[in-house]
N, C-alpha and C positions, 0 to 999 in steps of 0.2 A: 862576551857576555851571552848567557842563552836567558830564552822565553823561557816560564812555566808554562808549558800545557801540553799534552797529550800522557800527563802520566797517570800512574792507576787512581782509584778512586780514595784507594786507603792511605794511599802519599799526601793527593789533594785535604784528605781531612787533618792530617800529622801537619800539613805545610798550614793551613787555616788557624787552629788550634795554636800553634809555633808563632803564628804573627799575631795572634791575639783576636783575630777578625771573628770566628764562627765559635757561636755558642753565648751560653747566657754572661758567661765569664767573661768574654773576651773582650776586644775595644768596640764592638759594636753592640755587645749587650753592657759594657759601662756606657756607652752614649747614650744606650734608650733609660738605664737608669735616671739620665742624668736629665734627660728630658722630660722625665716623666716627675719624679721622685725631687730633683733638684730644681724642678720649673720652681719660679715665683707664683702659684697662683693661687688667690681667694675667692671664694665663693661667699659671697654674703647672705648672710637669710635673717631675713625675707629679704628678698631678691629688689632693688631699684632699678627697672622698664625702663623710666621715664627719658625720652629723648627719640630720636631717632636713628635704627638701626639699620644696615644694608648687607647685601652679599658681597662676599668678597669675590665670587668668583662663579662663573655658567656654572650652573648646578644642573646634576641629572635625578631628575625621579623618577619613580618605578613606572613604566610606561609603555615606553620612555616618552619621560616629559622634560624639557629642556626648559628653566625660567630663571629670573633672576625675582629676591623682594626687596622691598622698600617698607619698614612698618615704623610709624611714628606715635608714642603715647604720651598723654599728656598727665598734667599733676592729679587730673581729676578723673584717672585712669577712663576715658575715649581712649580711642582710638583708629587711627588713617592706615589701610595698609594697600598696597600696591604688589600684586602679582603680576611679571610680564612673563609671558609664555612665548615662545619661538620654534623654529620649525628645525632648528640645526645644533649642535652640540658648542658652536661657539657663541652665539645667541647672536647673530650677526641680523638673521631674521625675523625680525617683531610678526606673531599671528596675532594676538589678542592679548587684553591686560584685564585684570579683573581688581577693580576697586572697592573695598569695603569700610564702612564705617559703623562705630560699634562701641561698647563697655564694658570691660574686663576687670574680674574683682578675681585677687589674688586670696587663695585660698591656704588648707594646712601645708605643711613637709610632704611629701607624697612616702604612704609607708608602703607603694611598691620598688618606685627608682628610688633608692637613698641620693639627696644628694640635691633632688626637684623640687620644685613646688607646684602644685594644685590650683589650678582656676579656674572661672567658670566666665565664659562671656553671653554677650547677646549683640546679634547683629542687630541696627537701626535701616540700613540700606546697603544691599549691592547691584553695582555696574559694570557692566562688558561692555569695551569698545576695543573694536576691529578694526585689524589696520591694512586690510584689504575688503574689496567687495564680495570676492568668493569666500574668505573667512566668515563675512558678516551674513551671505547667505546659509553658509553651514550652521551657525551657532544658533539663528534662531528657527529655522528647522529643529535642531536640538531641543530649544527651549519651548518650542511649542509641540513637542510630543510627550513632552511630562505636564506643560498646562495646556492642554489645547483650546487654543481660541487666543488664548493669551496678547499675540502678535495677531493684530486684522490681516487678512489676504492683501489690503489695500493699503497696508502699512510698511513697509519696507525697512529694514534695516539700515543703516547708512555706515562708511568705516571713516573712523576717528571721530565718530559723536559717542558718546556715553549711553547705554541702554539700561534704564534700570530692572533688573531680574528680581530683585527683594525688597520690600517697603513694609515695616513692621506697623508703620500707620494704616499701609494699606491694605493689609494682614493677608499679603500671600505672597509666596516664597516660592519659584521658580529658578530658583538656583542651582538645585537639582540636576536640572539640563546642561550643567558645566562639569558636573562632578563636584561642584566647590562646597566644602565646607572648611571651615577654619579650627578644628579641633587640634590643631598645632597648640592651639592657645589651651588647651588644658593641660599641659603641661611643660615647665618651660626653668631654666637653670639661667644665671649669668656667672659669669666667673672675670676677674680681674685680673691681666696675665702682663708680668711685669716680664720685658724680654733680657736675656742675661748678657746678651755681648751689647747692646747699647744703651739699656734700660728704660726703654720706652714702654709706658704703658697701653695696655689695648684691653678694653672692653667687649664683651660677648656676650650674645645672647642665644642659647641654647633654643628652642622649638620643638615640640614635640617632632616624632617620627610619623610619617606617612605609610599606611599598610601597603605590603609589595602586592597586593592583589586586591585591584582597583575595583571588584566588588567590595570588598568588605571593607573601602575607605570611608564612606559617610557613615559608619556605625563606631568606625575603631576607635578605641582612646588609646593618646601612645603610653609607652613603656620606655620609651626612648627616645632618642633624639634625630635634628636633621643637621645639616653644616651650618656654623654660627654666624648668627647676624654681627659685624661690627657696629659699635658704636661710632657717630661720623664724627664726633667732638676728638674723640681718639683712635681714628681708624690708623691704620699702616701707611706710615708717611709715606710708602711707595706702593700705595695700591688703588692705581687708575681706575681699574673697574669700581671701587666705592663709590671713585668723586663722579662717574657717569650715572652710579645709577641713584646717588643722593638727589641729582637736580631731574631727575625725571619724573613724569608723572605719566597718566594717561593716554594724553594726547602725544607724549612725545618721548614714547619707550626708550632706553636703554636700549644705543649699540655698539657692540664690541669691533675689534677689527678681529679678523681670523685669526688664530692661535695660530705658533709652528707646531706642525705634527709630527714625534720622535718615534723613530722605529721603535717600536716593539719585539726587546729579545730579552728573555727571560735570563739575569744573572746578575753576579754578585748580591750582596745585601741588603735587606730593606727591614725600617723598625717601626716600632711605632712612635707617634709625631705627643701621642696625651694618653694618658688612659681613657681608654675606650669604652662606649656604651652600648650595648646590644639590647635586644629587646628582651622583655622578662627579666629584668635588671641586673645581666651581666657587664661584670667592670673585668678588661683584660687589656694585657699589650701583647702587640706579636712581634716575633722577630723572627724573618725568612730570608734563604741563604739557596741560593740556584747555582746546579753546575750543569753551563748547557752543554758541554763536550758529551756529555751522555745521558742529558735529560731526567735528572733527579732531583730532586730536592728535599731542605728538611726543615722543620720550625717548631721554635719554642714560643706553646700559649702560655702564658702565667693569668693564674684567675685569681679576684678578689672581691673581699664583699662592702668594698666601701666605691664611691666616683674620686678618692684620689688613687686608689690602685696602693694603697699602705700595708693592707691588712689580706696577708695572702690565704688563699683554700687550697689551691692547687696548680700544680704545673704540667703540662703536654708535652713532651718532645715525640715527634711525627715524620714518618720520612716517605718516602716512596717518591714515582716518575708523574714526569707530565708528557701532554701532546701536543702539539700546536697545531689548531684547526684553521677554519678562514673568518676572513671579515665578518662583524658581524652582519647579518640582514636585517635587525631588527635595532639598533645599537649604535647609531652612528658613531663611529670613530673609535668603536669597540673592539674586540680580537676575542674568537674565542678556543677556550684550550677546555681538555681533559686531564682532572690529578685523578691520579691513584694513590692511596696510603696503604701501606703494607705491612708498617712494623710502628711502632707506638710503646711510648712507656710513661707513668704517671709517678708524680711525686705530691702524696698528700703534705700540706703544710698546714695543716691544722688539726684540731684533734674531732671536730665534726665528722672534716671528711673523712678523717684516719678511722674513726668508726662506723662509719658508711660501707666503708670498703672491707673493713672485717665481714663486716653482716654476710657476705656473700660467700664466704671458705671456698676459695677457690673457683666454685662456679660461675665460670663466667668472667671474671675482674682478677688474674692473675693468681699469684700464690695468695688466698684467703687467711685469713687469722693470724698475720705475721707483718701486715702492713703499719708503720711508723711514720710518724710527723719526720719529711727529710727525708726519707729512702725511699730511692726512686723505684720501681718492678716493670718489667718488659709486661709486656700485657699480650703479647701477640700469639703467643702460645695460647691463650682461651680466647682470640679472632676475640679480642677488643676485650671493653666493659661494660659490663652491663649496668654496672651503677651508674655510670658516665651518660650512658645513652649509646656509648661508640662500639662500630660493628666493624669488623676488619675481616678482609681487605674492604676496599671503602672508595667508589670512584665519583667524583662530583665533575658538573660541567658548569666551566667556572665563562667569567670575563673579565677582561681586561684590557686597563686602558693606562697609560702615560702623560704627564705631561710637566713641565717645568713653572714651579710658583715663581710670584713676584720678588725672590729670593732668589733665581735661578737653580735652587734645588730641584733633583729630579725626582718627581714623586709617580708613584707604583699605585692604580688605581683597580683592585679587587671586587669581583660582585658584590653586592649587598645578601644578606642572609637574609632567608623568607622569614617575615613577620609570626608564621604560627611555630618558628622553632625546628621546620623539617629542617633536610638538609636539599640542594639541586641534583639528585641522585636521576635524572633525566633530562634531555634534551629540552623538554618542553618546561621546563622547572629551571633554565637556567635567568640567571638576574638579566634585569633591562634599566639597573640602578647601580652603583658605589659604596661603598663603605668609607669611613672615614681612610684617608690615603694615608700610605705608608712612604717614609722618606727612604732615599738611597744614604746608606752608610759607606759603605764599600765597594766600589764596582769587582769583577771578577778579572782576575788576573787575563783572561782569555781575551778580554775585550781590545778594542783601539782606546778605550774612553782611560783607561790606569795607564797604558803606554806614553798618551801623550802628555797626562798629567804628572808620571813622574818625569819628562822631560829626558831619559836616556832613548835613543833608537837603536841601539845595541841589541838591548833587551827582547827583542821580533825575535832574535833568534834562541834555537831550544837550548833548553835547561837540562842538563843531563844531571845525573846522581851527584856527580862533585860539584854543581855551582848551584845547590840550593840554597846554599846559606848565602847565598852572593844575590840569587832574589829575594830570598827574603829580606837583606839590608834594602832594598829597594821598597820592597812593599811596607817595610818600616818605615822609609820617609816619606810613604806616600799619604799613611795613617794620621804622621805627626804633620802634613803642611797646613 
C-alpha cells in the first residue's frame, strides 16, 4: 500500500475533488451545508432573556482579555451579571470580577443586524472585587485617575470584598477606570438549537460584539456578536465549564483546570460550525482547505443577507501561501502566521450584486458588463475588485489558535476582523481576539491524525501513480466512519 504525499499540486487537487473532500461541492462543503442550512434552529422574536445564561467556554477579547460570564434576568427584565476576568487563556487564574446590577427594556428588530434586537439598559450599581492584593492595588489606582479622590489615601482596597465603582443613587460613575461598560446589552439574538444526532435542545444567547480597539469600546454600539451565552436549564449535558461558572459569583470566581494544548499545523479541512456574523451585518460561512507540503491554501466565502445564511449575494473562492511565524507575545496560547492571496474569483448569486458588478465594465472587478447571477469570473487579472473592496495580491497577518470542544472535535481558531471593516494588512493590526471557530471536517492526508484513524499502517508508505485509486478507497472510509 503507498502514502499520498509528496505529489504535485494539481494531482493533490484531482485526488481532493475525486474524494469529495475540497470545494463547495464536496463532502465537506455538503457537511457545512448541512450544518448550517439543515441545523434545527429558531430564533424567536422578540427574543425570551429571561433565566440564566453562562459561557461555555474561556473566551478571548480583543486585548487580550481572557474572562468567563455569568448574566441572570429576571421577569421584570433586572438584571445580575457577573464578569470574571483572568490573567491566562485557560482562566485557571481569577484577577478580578466585575458585578453589575441593572434594567434592560428590549427594544425594535435592529434594521442594521437582521436577525437582532435592539435594547437599551441602565446600570443601578457596579462592583469590582480582586482577587489578589496587587490586583486590588492596580484597579483602584485606575479608578482614582478617572475620579480622583474617589478612593481616600486612607482607604485601602481589600481582595475578595466587593468595591462599589457606580451607584446611580449616588449619581457617580467611576467605572470608567475598568474600561466596563455593558453595551453588549444593546444588542442581543437568542436562537433555539435542536442538536441532530441526539436531539437535545440548547438555548443561546447571542451579546453584542466588543470593538477590537479598546479605545473606541465605551462609545461602540455592536453590529454583531460575541460567543453565546448558554441557557443553564438547557445547557450541554457535557459541558463542565457551564456547571463551574453557574455556581459562581464574586467571591468565588470560576476555575478551570488547564486545557491540553494541540500543536498547531495548518491542514486538511476546516468549515464553518452556524452562519456567521461579522460586523456591519455580514452573514457568511467559510470553508478552508490547507496543504502544508508546500504551504498553500484555498477557501470558499459564501455571503448572505439574512443571519440564517438562506438567501445568497455572493461567493469568494481565494487562494494563495502562508507562513508560519512564532508564538504569539501578546496572545497567549496564539501562533502567528502570514497569508498571501494571489488569485481570487467571484460568483454573483443575486441580481443586486450582479449589477453592482456590471457598473464597473471591467475596471477593476474582472470582465465588466457580462457578469450573471451563477457565473463565476477570475478577478485576478484586474488585482482584485473594486466593488468588493478586495485588492490583490493581498497579505494579512493573521492568528491562530486550536483547541478541542466538549465534543472532542478539533476546532481551528482564526483572528477576529477589526471592528471598522479594515483588514490586518500590518503587524501591528494583527487580532489579539477570535472569530467564531471553525470545526475540522477532514484532516490532510499528509498527517498521523487520517493514518491512525483509518486504522491501515501500510498506508505510511508512498502512493505512486498506480495506487491512487487504492487511497482513495481509503480516504473514502475514512469520510464515511
Amino acid at each position: 500500500m503507498a502514502r499520498c504525499e509528496g505529489l504535485p499540486l494539481a494531482l493533490l487537487v484531482v485526488l481532493s475533488a475525486t474524494v469529495g473532500a475540497a470545494g463547495p461541492g464536496g463532502t465537506c462543503g455538503r457537511r457545512l451545508k448541512t450544518l448550517v442550512h439543515g441545523a434545527l434552529v429558531v430564533a424567536p422574536m422578540p427574543p425570551n432573556i429571561t433565566g440564566k445564561w453562562v459561557s461555555s467556554r474561556c473566551e478571548v477579547r480583543p486585548g487580550p482579555q481572557f474572562i468567563t460570564r455569568s448574566y441572570t434576568f429576571k421577569d421584570n427584565m433586572d438584571f445580575q451579571t457577573y464578569q470574571f476576568f483572568y490573567a491566562d487563556q485557560h482562566c485557571v487564574s481569577p484577577l478580578y470580577t466585575v458585578t453589575a446590577h441593572g434594567t434592560i427594556i428590549l427594544r425594535q428588530v435592529s434594521w442594521i443586524t437582521r436577525g437582532g434586537t435592539e435594547a437599551d439598559y441602565w446600570l443601578e450599581t457596579v462592583s469590582v472585587t480582586s482577587h489578589s492584593q496587587e490586583v486590588s492595588s492596580y484597579l483602584s489606582a485606575r479608578v482614582n485617575a478617572t475620579c480622583p479622590g474617589f478612593i481616600p489615601p486612607d482607604r485601602l482596597w481589600y481582595n475578595n470584598v466587593p468595591h462599589q465603582v457606580l451607584s446611580r443613587r449616588g449619581e457617580r460613575d467611576c467605572a470608567a477606570g475598568l474600561d466596563f461598560v455593558l453595551h453588549e446589552l444593546q444588542l442581543l439574538r437568542v436562537e433555539r438549537r435542536q442538536d441532530a444526532r441526539d436531539g437535545h435542545v440548547t438555548m443561546e444567547l447571542f451579546l453584542g460584539d466588543i470593538h477590537t480597539d479598546r479605545a473606541q469600546r465605551l462609545l461602540y454600539r455592536p453590529t454583531s456578536y460575541q460567543p453565546p451565552l448558554v441557557n443553564v436549564e438547557l445547557s450541554y449535558p457535557n459541558c463542565t465549564t457551564c456547571k463551574i461558572v453557574q455556581d459562581a459569583d464574586e467571591r468565588r470566581p470560576p476555575v478551570f483546570k488547564t486545557r491540553q494544548e494541540y500543536p498547531l499545523h495548518l491542514n486538511g479541512e476546516w468549515i464553518s460550525m452556524r452562519c456567521e456574523v461579522r460586523p456591519e451585518a455580514l452573514f457568511l460561512t467559510r470553508h478552508l482547505v490547507f496543504y502544508p507540503a508546500n504551504q498553500t491554501w484555498e477557501g470558499w466565502y459564501a455571503h448572505y443577507s439574512d443571519p440564517s445564511c438562506r438567501h445568497s449575494t455572493f461567493s469568494i473562492h481565494a487562494s494563495g501561501s502562508f507562513t508560519r511565524g512564532a508564538r504569539s507575545s501578546v496572545v497567549e496560547g496564539g501562533t502567528e502566521y502570514i497569508f498571501q492571496v494571489t488569485q481570487m474569483r467571484v460568483t454573483p448569486q443575486d441580481s443586486d450584486t450582479t449589477s453592482l458588478l456590471n457598473v464597473f465594465h471591467g475596471q477593476g472587478c474582472g470582465d465588466g458588463g457580462i457578469w450573471q447571477i451563477g457565473r463565476e469570473q477570475d478577478v485576478t487579472s484586474t488585482n482584485g475588485c473594486v466593488a468588493l473592496g478586495i485588492t490583490l495580491p493581498h497579505i494579512e497577518y493573521e492568528l491562530f489558535d486550536m483547541e478541542r470542544d466538549m465534543y472532542d472535535r478539533l476546532l481551528l481558531y482564526i483572528g477576529q476582523r477589526p471592528s471598522d471593516g479594515t483588514s490586518p494588512t500590518h503587524p501591528a493590526r494583527r487580532a489579539t481576539s477570535y472569530q467564531t471557530p471553525l470545526v475540522q471536517c477532514l484532516p490532510s492526508m499528509d498527517t498521523p491524525d487520517i493514518r491512525t484513524n483509518m486504522g491501515d499502517s501500510n498506508i505510511s508508505r508512498r502512493c505512486t501513480f498506480n495506487t491512487v485509486l487504492v487511497c482513495l478507497s481509503h480516504a473514502v472510509l475514512y469520510v464515511f466512519r
